[in-house]
N, C-alpha and C positions, 0 to 999 in steps of 0.2 A: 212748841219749839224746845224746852228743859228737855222733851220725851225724847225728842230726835239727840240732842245735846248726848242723853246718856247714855243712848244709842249706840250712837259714834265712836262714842269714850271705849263703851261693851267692845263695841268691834274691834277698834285698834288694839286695847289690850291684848285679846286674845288673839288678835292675829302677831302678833310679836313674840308670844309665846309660842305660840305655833314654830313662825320663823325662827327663832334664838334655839329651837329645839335641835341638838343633833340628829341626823339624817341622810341619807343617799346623799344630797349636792351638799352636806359638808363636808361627807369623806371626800367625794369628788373632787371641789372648789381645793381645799385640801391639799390633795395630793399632786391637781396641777400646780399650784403654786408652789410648793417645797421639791417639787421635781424639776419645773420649767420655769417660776419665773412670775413674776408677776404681772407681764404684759400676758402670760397665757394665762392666765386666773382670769382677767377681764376677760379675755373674747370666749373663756368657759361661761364664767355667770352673764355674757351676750347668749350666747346659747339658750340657756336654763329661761333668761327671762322671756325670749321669743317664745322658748317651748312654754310660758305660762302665757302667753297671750293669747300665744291659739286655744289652750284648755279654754279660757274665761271667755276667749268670741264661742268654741261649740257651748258650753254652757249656757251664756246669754241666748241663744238662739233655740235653745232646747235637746243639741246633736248629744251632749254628752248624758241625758238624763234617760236616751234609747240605748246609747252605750250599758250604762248600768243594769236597765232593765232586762237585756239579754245576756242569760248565763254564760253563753256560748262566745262570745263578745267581749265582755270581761276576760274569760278564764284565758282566751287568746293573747289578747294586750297583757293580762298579766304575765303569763308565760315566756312574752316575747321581753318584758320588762326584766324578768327573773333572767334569760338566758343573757342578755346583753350585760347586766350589772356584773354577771358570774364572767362574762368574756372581760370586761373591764380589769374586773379582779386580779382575776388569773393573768392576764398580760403585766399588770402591776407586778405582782409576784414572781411572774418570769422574767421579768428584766432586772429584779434588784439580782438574782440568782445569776444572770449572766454577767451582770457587775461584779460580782462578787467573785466570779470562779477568772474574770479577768484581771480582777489587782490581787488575787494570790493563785495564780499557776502554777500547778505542777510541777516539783524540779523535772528537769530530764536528767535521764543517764547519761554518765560519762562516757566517750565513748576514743576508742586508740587510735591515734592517726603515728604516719610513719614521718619521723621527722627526715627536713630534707637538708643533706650536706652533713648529718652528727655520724652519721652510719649505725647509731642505734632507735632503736623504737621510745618516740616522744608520746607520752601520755597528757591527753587535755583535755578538758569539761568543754563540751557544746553546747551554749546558750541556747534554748530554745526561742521559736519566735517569741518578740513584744509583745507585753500583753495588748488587746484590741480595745479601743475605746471606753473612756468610761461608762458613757451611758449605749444602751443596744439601738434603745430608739430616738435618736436628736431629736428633738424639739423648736430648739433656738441656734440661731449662729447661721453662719453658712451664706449661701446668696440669697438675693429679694424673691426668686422662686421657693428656694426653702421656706424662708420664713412666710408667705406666703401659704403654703400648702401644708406648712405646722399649722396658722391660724385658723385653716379651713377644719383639718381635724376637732381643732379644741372645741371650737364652735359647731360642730356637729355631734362630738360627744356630749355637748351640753343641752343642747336640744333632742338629742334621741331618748337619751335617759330620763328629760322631763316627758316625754311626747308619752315613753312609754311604761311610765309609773303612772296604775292607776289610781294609786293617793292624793294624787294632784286633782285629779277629775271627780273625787269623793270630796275633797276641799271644796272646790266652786260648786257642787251641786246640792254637797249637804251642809256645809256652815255659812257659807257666802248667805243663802238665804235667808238662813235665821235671822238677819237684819234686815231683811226689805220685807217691809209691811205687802199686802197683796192689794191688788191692784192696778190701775192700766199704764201706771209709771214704773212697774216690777222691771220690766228687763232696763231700761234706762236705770235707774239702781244698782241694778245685780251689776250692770259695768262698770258704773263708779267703783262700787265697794271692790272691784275685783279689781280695778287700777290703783284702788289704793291699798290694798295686798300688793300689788307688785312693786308700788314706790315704797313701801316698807322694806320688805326683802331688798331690793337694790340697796337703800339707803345701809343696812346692817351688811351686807355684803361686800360692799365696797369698805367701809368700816374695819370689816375681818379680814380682808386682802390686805389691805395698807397696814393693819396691826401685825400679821404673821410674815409680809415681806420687811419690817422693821428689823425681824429676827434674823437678817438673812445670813450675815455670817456664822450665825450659833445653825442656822437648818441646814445649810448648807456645809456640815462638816461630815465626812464620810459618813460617820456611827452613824449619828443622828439622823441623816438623812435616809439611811437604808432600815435602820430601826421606822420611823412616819411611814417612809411606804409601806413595808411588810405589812403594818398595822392598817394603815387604809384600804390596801389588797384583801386583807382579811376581814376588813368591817364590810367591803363592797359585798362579798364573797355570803356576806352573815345576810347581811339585806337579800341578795339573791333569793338565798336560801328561804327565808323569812317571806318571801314574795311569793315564790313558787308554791310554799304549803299556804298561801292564801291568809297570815297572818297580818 
């Protein structure tokens, strides 16, 4: 019992440091929240945690340790991993840019109209159109269909990007085991320890949501908030990249 005891102790520490480690679904978690809000920050790390329950059921079962085994199968999931985070990214980064070029527009030229009733030529600056929305992509507001079909995205970006990092499926196949002893209670194990990864991460997750939505009038000031994303755009972008060469 002590053995199993320090076991335990092993595992959870290092699974916390695992989780507390910056990573893909903190840029992520991240960005949805300081962009949308933090009822989309939940139904993001909704996502994230499904996408880790299916890894830890193919795990438990054996699917994810044939995944590994095949080079060709990896290098796919990784690939498809790498291209998605880089679309994340880049959509990040094109929207703060179309915010941006909408709260400072282009003066327009003045342009001559003929004044009526003076009998001479009245000269007058034409306003160009208002600028167009703050944000390119809504998220929040609007009707129950909107919001709606915002939460269906957030929660599908959160699950794709766990589905399709294969880091997730090197956690449950390669450290999850190092604590279950071998033998014919191994996969009953492996699922414990792999739900208790997930009730970890939740537990810290939710923690970092309600601490960075506390900040919300400081995040939510123009700078600030286009400065967070650039940079989360750019961390997604770095992950890609970093996927892609297989690092």
């Amino acid at each position: 019992m002590p053995h199993l005891d320090v076991q335990l102790l092993g595992f959870i520490t290092a699974s916390v440091i695992i989780i507390v480690v910056p990573g893909v679904d903190f840029a992520l978690v991240t960005r949805q929240v300081v962009r949308y809000g933090r009822g989309i920050g939940f139904v993001t790390l909704a996502g994230l945690v499904v996408g880790g329950l299916v890894h830890a059921t193919l795990a438990t079962v054996g699917i994810s340790a044939l995944v590994l085994s095949s080079a060709t199968l990896y290098t796919v999931l990784r690939l498809a991993g790498a291209l998605y985070l880089l679309y994340i990214g880049g959509l990040t980064l094109w929207a703060t840019r179309t915010r941006h070029l909408a709260a400072h527009p282009s003066p327009q030229p003045a342009q001559a109209t003929v004044g009526v009733g003076t009998g001479h030529a009245a000269i007058r600056s034409v306003e160009g159109p208002p600028a167009g929305p703050p944000d390119a992509e809504p998220l929040t507001g609007g009707s129950d269909e909107t919001g709606r079909a915002s939460r269906r995205r957030a929660f599908g970006m959160g699950i794709t990007s766990n589905l399709l990092n294969p880091k997730v499926i090197i956690l449950y196949v390669s450290f999850v085991p190092q604590f279950v002893p071998a033998g014919p209670g191994a996969p009953a194990r492996t699922a414990l320890l792999a739900g208790l990864f997930i009730t970890l991460a939740v537990v810290w997750w939710v923690c970092y949501i309600l601490a960075i939505s506390r900040l919300h009038g400081w995040l939510t000031r123009p700078r600030v908030k286009l400065t967070i994303e650039r940079l989360t755009g750019l961390v997604l972008i770095a992950f890609a990249i970093k996927l892609a060469l297989g690092y």
